[in-house]
C-alpha positions as CSV (number, residue, x, y, z in Angstrom):
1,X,82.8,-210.7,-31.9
2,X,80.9,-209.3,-28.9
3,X,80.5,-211.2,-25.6
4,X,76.8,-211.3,-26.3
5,X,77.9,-213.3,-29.4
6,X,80.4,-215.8,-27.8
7,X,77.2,-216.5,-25.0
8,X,74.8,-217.2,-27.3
9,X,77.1,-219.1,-29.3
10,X,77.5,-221.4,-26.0
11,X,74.2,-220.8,-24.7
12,X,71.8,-220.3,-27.7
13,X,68.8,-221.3,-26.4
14,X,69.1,-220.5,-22.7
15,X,66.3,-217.7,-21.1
16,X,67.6,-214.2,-19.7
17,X,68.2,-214.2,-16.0
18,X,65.0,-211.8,-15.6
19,X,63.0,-214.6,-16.4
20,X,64.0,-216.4,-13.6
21,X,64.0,-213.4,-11.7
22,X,60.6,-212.8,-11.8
23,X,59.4,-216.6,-11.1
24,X,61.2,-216.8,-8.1
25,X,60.2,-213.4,-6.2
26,X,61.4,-212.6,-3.0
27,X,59.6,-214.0,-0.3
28,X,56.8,-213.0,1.9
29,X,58.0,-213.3,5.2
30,X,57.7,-211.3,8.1
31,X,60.9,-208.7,8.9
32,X,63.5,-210.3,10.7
33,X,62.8,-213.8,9.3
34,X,65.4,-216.3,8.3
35,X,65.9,-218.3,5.4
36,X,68.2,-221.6,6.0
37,X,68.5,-224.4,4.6
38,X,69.9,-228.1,4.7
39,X,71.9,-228.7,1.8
40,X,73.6,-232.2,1.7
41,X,75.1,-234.3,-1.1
42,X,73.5,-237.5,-1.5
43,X,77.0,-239.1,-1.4
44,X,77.1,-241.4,1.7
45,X,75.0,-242.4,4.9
46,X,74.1,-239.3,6.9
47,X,76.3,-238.3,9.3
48,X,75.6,-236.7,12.7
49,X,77.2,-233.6,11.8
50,X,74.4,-233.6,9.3
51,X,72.2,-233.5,11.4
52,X,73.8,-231.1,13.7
53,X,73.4,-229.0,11.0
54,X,70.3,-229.2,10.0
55,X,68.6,-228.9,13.7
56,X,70.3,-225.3,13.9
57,X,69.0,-224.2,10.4
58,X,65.5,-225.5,11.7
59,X,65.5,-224.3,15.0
60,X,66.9,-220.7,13.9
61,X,64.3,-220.8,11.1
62,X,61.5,-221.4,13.1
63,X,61.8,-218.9,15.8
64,X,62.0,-216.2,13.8
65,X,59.0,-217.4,11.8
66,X,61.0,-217.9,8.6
67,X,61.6,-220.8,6.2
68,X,63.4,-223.9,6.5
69,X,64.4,-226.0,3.1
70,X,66.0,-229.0,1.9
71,X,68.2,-228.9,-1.2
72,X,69.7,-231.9,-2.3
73,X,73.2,-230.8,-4.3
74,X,74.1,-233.4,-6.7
75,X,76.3,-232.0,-9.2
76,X,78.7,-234.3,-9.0
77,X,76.7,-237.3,-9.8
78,X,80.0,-239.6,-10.2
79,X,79.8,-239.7,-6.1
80,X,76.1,-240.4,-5.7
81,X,74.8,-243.3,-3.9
82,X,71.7,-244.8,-4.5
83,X,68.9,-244.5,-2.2
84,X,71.3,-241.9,-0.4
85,X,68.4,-238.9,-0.7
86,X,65.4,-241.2,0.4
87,X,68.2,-241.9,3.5
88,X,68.6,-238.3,3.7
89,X,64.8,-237.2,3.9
90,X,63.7,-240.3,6.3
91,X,66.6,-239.1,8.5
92,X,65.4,-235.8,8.6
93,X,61.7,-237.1,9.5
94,X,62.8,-239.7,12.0
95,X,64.6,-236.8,14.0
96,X,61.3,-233.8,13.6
97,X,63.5,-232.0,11.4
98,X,61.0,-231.7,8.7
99,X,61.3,-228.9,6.2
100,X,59.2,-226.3,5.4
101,X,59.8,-226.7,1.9
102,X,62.3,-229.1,-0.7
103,X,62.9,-233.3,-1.5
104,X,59.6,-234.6,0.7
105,X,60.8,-238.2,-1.2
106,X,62.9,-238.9,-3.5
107,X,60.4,-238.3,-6.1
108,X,58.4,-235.2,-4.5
109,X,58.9,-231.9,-3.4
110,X,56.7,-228.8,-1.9
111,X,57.6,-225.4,-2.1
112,X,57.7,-222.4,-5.0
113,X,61.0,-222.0,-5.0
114,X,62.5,-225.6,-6.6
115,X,63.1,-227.9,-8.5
116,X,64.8,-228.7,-4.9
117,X,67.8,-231.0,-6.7
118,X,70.7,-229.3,-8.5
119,X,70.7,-231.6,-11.2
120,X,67.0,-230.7,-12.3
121,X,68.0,-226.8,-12.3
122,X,70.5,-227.0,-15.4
123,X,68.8,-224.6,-17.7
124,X,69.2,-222.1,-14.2
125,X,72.4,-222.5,-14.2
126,X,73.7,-222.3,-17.7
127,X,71.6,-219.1,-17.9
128,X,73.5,-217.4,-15.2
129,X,76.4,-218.7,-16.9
130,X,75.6,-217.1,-20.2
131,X,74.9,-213.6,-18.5
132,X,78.3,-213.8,-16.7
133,X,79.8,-214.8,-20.5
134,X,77.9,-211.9,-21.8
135,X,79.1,-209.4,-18.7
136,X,82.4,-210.7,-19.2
137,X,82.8,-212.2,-15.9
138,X,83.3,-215.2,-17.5
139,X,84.9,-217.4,-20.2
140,X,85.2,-220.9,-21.9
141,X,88.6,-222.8,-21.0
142,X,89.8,-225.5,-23.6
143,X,92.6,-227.3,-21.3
144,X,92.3,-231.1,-21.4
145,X,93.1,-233.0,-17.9
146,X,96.6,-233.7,-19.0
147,X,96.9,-230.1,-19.6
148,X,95.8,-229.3,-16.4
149,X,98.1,-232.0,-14.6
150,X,101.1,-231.2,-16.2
151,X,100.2,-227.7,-15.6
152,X,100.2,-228.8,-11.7
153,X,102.9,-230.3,-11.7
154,X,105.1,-227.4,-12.9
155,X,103.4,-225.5,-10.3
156,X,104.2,-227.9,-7.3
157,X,107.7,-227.9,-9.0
158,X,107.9,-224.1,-8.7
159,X,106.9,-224.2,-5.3
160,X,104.0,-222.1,-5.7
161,X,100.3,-222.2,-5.7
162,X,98.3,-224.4,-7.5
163,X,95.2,-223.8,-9.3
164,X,94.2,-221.7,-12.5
165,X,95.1,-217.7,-11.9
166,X,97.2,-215.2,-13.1
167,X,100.1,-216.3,-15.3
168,X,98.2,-220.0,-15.4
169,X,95.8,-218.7,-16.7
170,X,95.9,-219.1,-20.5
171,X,92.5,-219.6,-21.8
172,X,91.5,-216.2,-19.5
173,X,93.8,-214.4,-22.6
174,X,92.9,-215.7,-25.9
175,X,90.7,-213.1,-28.1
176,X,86.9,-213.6,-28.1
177,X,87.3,-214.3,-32.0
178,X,89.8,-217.5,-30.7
179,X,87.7,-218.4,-28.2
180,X,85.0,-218.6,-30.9
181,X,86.7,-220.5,-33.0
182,X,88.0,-223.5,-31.2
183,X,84.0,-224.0,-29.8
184,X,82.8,-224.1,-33.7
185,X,86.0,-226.5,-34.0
186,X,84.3,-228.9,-31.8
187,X,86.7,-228.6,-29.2
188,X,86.1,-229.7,-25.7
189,X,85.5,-226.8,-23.1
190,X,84.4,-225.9,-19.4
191,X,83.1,-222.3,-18.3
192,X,85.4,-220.7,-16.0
193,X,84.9,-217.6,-13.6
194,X,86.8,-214.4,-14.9
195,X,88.1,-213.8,-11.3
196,X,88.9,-209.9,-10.2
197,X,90.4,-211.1,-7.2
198,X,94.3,-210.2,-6.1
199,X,96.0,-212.4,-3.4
200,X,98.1,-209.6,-2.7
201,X,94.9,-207.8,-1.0
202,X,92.8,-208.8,2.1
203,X,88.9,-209.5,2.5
204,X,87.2,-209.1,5.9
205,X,84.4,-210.8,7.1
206,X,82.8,-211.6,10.1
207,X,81.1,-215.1,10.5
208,X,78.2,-215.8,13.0
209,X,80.1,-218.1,14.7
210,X,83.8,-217.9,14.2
211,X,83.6,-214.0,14.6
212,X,86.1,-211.8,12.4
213,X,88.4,-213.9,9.5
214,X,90.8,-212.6,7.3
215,X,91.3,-214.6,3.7
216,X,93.5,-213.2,0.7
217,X,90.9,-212.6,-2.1
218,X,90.0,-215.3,-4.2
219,X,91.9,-214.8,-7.4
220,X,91.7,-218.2,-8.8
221,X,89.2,-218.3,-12.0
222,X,87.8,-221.4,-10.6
223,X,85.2,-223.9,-13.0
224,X,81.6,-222.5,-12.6
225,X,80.1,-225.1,-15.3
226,X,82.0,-228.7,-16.1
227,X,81.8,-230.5,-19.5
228,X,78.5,-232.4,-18.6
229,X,76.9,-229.3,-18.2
230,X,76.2,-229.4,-14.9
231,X,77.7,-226.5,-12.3
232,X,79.8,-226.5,-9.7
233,X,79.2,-226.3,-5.7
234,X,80.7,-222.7,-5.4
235,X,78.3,-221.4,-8.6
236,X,75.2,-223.6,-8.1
237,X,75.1,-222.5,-4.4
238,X,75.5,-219.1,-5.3
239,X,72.6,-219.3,-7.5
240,X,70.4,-221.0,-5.5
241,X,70.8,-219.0,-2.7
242,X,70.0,-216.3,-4.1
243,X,67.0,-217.6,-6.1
244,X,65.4,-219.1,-3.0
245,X,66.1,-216.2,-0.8
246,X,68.9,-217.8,1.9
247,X,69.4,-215.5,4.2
248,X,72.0,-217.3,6.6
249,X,73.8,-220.4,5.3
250,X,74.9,-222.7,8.2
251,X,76.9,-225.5,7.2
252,X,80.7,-226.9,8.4
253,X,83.5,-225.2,9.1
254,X,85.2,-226.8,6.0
255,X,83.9,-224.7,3.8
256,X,84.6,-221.2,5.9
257,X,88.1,-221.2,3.3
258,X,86.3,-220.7,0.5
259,X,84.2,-217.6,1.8
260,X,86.3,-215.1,-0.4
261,X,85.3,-217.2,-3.3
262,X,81.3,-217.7,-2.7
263,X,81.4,-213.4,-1.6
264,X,83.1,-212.8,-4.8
265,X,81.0,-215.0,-6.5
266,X,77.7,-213.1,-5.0
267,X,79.2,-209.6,-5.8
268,X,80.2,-210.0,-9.6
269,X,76.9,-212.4,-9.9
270,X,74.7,-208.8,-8.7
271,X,73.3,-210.9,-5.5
272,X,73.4,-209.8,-2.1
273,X,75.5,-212.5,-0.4
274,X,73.6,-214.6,2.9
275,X,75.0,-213.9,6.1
276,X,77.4,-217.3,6.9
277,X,77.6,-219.4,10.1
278,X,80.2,-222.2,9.8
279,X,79.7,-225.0,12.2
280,X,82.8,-227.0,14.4
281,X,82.9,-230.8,13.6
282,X,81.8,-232.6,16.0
283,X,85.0,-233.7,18.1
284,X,85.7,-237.1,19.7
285,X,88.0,-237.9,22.9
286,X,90.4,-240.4,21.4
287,X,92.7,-241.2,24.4
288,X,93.5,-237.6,25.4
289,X,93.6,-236.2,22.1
290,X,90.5,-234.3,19.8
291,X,89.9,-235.4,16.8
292,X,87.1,-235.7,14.4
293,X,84.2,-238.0,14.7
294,X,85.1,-240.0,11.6
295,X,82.9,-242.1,9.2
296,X,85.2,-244.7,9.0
297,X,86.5,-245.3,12.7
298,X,83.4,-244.3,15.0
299,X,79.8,-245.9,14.2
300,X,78.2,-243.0,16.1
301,X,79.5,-240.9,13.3
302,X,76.1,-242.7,11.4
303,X,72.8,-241.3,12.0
304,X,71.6,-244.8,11.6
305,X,73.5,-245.9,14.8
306,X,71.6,-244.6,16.8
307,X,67.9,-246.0,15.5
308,X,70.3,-248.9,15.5
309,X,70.6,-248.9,19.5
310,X,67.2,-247.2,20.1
311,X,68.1,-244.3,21.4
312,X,65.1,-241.9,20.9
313,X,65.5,-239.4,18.3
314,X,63.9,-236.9,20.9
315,X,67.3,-237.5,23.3
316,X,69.9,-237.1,20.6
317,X,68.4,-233.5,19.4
318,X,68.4,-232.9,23.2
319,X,72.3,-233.5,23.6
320,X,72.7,-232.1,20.5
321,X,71.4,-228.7,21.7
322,X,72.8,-229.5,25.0
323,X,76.5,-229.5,22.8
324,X,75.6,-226.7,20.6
325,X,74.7,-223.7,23.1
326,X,76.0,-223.9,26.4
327,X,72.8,-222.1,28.0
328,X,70.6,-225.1,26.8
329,X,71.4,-227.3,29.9
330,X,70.4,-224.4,32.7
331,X,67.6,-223.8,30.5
332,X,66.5,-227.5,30.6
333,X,67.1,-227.3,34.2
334,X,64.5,-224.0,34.8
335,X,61.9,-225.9,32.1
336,X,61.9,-229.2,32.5
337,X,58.4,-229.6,30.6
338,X,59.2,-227.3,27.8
339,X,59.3,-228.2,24.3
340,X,62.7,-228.1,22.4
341,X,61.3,-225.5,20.3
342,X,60.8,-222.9,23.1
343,X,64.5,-222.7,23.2
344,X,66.3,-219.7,22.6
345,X,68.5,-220.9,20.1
346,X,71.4,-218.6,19.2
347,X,74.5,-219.9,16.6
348,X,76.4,-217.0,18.2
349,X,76.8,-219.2,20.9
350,X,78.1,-222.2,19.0
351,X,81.3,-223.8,19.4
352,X,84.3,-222.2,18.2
353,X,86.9,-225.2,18.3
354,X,83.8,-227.9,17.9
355,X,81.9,-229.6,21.0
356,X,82.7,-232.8,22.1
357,X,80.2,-235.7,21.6
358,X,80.0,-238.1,25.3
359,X,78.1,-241.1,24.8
360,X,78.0,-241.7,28.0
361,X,76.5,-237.9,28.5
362,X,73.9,-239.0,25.5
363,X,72.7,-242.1,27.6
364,X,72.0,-239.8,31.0
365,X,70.2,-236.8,28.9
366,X,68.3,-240.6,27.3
367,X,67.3,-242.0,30.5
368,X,66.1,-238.2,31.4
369,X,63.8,-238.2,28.4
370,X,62.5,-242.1,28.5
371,X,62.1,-240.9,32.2
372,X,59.4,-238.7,31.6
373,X,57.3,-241.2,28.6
374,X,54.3,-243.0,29.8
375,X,54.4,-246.2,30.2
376,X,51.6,-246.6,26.9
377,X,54.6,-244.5,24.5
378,X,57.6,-246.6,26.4
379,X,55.6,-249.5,25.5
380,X,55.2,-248.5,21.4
381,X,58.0,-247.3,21.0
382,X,60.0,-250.1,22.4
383,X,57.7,-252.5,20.0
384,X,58.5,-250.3,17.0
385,X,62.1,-251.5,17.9
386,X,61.8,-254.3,18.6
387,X,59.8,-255.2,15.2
388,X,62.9,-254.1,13.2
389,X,65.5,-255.5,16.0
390,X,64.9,-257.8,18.8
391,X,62.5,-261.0,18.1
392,X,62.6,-262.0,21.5
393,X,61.5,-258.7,23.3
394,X,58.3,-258.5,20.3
395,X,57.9,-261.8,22.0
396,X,57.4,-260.3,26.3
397,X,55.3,-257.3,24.5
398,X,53.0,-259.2,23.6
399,X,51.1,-258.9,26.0
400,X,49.9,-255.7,25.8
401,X,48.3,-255.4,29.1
402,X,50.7,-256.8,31.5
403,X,53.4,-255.1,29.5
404,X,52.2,-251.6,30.4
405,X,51.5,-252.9,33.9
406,X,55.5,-253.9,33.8
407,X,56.5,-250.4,32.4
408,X,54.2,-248.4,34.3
409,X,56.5,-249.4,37.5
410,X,57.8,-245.8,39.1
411,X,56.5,-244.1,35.8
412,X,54.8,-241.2,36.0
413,X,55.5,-240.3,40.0
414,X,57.8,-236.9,40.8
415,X,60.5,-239.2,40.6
416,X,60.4,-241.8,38.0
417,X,62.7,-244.8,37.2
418,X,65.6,-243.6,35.4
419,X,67.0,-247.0,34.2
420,X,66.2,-247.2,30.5
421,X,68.5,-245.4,27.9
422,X,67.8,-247.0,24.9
423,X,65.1,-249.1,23.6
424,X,68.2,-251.9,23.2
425,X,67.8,-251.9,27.0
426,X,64.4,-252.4,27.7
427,X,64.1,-256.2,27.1
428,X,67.1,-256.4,30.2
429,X,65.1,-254.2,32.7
430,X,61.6,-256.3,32.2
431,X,62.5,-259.8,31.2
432,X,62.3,-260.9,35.2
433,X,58.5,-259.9,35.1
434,X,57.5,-262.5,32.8
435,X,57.4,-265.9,34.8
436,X,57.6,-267.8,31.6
437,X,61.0,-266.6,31.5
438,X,62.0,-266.5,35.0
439,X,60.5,-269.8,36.2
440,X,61.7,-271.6,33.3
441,X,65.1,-270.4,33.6
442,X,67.8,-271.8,36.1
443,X,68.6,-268.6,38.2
444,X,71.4,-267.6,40.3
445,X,70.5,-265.7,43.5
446,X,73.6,-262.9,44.4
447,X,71.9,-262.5,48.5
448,X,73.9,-260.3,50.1
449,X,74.4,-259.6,54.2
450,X,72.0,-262.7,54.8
451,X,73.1,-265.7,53.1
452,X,72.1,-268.2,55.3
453,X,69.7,-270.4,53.7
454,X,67.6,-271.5,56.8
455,X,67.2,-267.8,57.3
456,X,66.4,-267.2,53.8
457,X,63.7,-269.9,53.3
458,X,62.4,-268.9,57.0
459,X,61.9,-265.2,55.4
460,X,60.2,-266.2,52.6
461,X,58.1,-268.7,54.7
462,X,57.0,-265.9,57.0
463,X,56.2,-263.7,54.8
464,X,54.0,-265.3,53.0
465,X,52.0,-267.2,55.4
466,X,51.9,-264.2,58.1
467,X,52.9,-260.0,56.3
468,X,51.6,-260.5,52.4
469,X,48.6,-258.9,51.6
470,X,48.2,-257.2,47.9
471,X,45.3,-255.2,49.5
472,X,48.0,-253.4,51.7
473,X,49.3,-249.6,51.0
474,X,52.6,-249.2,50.3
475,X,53.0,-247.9,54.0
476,X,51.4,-250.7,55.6
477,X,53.6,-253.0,53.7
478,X,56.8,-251.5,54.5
479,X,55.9,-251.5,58.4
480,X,54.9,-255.4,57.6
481,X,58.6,-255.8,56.4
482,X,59.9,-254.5,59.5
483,X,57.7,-256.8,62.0
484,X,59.0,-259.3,60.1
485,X,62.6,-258.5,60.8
486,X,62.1,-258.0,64.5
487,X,60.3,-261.4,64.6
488,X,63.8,-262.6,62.8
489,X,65.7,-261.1,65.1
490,X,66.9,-258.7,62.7
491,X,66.9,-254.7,63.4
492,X,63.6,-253.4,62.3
493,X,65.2,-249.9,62.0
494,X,68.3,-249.0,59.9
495,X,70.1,-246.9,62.8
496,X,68.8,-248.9,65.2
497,X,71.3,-251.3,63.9
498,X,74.1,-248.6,63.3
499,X,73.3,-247.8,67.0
500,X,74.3,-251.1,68.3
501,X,75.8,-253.5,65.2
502,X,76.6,-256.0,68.2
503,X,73.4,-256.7,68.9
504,X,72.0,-257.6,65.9
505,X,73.0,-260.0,62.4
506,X,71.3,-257.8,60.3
507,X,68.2,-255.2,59.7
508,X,65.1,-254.4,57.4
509,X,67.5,-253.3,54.7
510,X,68.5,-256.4,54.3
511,X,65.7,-258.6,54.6
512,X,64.2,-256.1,52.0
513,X,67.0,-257.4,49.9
514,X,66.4,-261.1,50.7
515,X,63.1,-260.6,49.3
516,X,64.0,-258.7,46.2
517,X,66.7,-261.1,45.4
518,X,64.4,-264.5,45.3
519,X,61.8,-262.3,43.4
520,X,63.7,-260.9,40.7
521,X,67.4,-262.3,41.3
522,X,68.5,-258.9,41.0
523,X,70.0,-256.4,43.8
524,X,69.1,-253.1,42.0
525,X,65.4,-253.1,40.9
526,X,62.9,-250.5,40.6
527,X,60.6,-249.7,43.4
528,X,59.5,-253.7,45.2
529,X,55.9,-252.9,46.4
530,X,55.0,-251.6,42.7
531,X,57.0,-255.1,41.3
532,X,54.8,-257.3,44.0
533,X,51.4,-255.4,42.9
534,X,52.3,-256.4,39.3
535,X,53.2,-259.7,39.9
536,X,50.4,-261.2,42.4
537,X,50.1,-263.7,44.8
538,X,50.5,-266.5,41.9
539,X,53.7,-265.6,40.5
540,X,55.4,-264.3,44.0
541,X,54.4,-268.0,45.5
542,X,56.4,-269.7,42.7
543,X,59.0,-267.5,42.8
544,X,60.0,-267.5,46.6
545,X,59.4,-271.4,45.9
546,X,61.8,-271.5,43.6
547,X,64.4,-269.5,45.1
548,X,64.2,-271.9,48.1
549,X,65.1,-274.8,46.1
């Protein structure tokens, strides 16, 4: 009995590895390009790690002209959640992290270089298998579970390491001829990797972003292909990354362990192994102490949370840059216009320890991007929320043309309004523009220095009947505000009245606030003279009406 023999007795219909060889060529690409990829398991809701992830495959990809793909790896199909991929790729595509190539839907895919799901690449697999069988690198293993976990148990007993090596080992011994035998006998077997690893010896290797490790050698003879047929992560992904021409694999830190494993696993396979970047979790302050962002404890942990609040997906891949490299904030600062992708992206820079996600720090870098939106993309994007999540705010957008008259308040100017975050807040910043919700209402009025309501109602009196005119420029307004305040009796001038505070109840400032106040019932508005050119005559009337009531 030859090892040719015992593989094709396991394998006997499976092609050579040349044939697969040859279908998937290297690629095309120019020198210097890089290959990544985003390889999740459809397994649970997408996590914002996930996406951490995949934005530095894309972004490294794509400056260096290269190729970014999406591999869905579901070997372990006990785990699998249903609609998880279609929650994968829609993630992906609400964010502008859209593959070059890979899982377009669930049912679909684009690229030369697929099928793009592990579970449709079996015959790959089990011919790689069969050419490690017939190299002897590897070797059936006829243990049943309760083999295994009494084997474990002796082990933790011992007080030494588990797993299946050296001395544990059992199946790695038995003659080709036994071997043979006990798989004609209809017994029940895995493929297992024929390890050449010795813990006793040391492997270096230096990660993009954790620098220089040091790892024992793998010498476990771990599983490469379970009972179902199907492989496992450490082979499959060692396969795959070979045949679709990976040249850097950035995923979590989680996995930076099993390095010695997936380099052994290149070398004996004949590949030449990617170049590895393992990424810090994504850390959260929990009263003083780091920890985790964690899928059970923290809904921000979801991808979906944040579609959920409406923050735009343009702001999170901001403050997720703004987390991953250090220089992105400075650079933000010198470009303010620039696109994300004209970032010099570099995963050298990554975190070490892991970044730590601020959602308060999210919600400024928000404002900062809603900031600079027109009011016509405020306006559809809001409704596009607000279709899936707030009845009521479909309800004020309505009306399409008053609506952008509403958002287009201190849009657009040097120094636009920066008081929208999330599309969850826009219904609070605009519902006091709609009379039909602000005359209807019963309001309360918060006036500040002047509270006297004979001065109040002799304000909005004057005003009216003697300073309003919507033909006036905002100058001319302003200096309209401040006769009316010296005809009040009130300083027309701010340090006039910090000049002499005797002399005078109140000043301009505050008469400004009167006026805002029975408009909008509000102290902190956007700019007034662009809030009274929106409104009109009409609605200001009723307003200043009501507020005297």
């Amino acid at each position: 009995m030859t090892y040719k023999e015992l593989a094709d007795l396991i394998f006997p219909n499976e092609k050579q590895i040349d044939y697969y060889e040859t279908k998937y060529p290297k690629r095309n690409l120019p020198e210097g390009a890089v290959v990544t990829r985003y390889a999740p398991s459809p397994t649970g809701f997408m996590h914002i790690g996930g996406l951490y992830q995949a934005l530095a495959a894309k972004m490294i990809a794509q400056k260096t002209k290269g190729v970014f793909f999406l591999r869905i790896e579901d070997t372990d199909q006990k785990r699998e959640i249903e609609n998880a991929v279609s929650d994968i790729i829609k993630a992906l595509k609400d964010f502008d992290i859209v593959p070059d190539e890979g899982k377009i839907s669930s049912k679909e895919e684009k690229g030369e270089y697929g099928p793009y799901k592990q579970s449709q690449r079996k015959d790959i697999y089990q011919a790689y298998a069969k050419y490690m069988i017939e190299q002897g690198k590897a070797y059936p293993a006829f243990e049943t579970p309760e083999e295994l976990e009494e084997m474990r148990a002796k082990q933790e007993a011992a007080k030494v390491r588990t797993g299946y090596y050296g001395v544990w080992a059992k199946c790695r011994n038995l003659s080709l001829e036994e071997m043979a035998e006990k798989i004609k006998a209809g017994e029940p077997y895995i493929i297992r990797f024929k390890s050449p690893g010795r813990e006793d010896r040391k492997i270096k290797h230096k990660d993009i972003i954790k620098g220089n490790v040091e790892f024992p050698e793998n010498d476990q003879d771990i599983i490469i292909i379970k009972s179902d047929g199907l492989p496992t992560y450490h082979f499959a992904h060692a396969v795959d990354d070979h045949l679709m021409g990976t040249t850097h694999v950035i995923r979590g830190d989680e996995w930076l362990s099993s390095v010695p494993l997936h380099l052994q696993l290149f070398q004996e396979l004949g590949f030449k192994a990617p170049k590895y970047a393992h990424i810090s979790p994504i850390m959260k302050n929990d009263n003083g102490n780091k920890r985790k962002l964690s899928k059970r404890k923290d809904p921000e942990a979801a991808v979906s949370y944040y579609e959920e609040l409406g923050i735009p997906s343009l702001a999170v891949k901001e403050y997720l840059l703004n987390i991953a490299n250090s220089t992105f904030e400075n650079w933000r600062r010198q470009n303010k216009d620039a696109k994300l992708e004209d970032f010099d992206f570099q995963l050298n820079k990554m975190s070490v320890s892991g970044a730590l996600f601020d959602m308060v720090k999210l919600q400024d870098v928000s404002k900062i991007v809603i900031s600079k939106m027109t009011a016509e993309e405020v306006y559809e994007k809001s409704l596009e929320w607000a279709n899936r999540h707030d009845e009521e705010l479909v309800e004020l957008l309505n009306n399409k043309e008053y609506s952008l008259k509403v958002l287009g308040i201190e849009r657009g100017n040097t120094k636009p309004r920066k008081d929208i975050a999330k599309w969850s807040d826009v219904k609070e910043n605009i519902i006091y523009m709609y009379d039909y919700k602000f005359l209807e209402n019963k309001q309360e009025y918060p006036y500040q220095v002047i509270n006297d309501r004979k001065d109040i109602n002799k304000i909005l009196d004057l005003y009216m009947e003697k300073y309003y005119n919507p033909e006036d420029d905002k100058q001319t307004w302003f200096e309209k505000i401040k006769e009316l305040a010296g005809e009040m009796g009130y300083a027309k001038e701010v340090k006039e009245f910090k000049a002499n505070p005797d002399q005078y109840k109140a000043h301009v400032g505050d008469v400004s606030t009167v006026l805002r106040i029975a408009l909008t019932t509000r102290t902190n508005t956007p700019d007034m003279y662009e809030i009274m050119q929106v409104l009109g005559k009409t609605s200001i009337s009723k307003r200043f009406e009501k507020a005297k009531q």
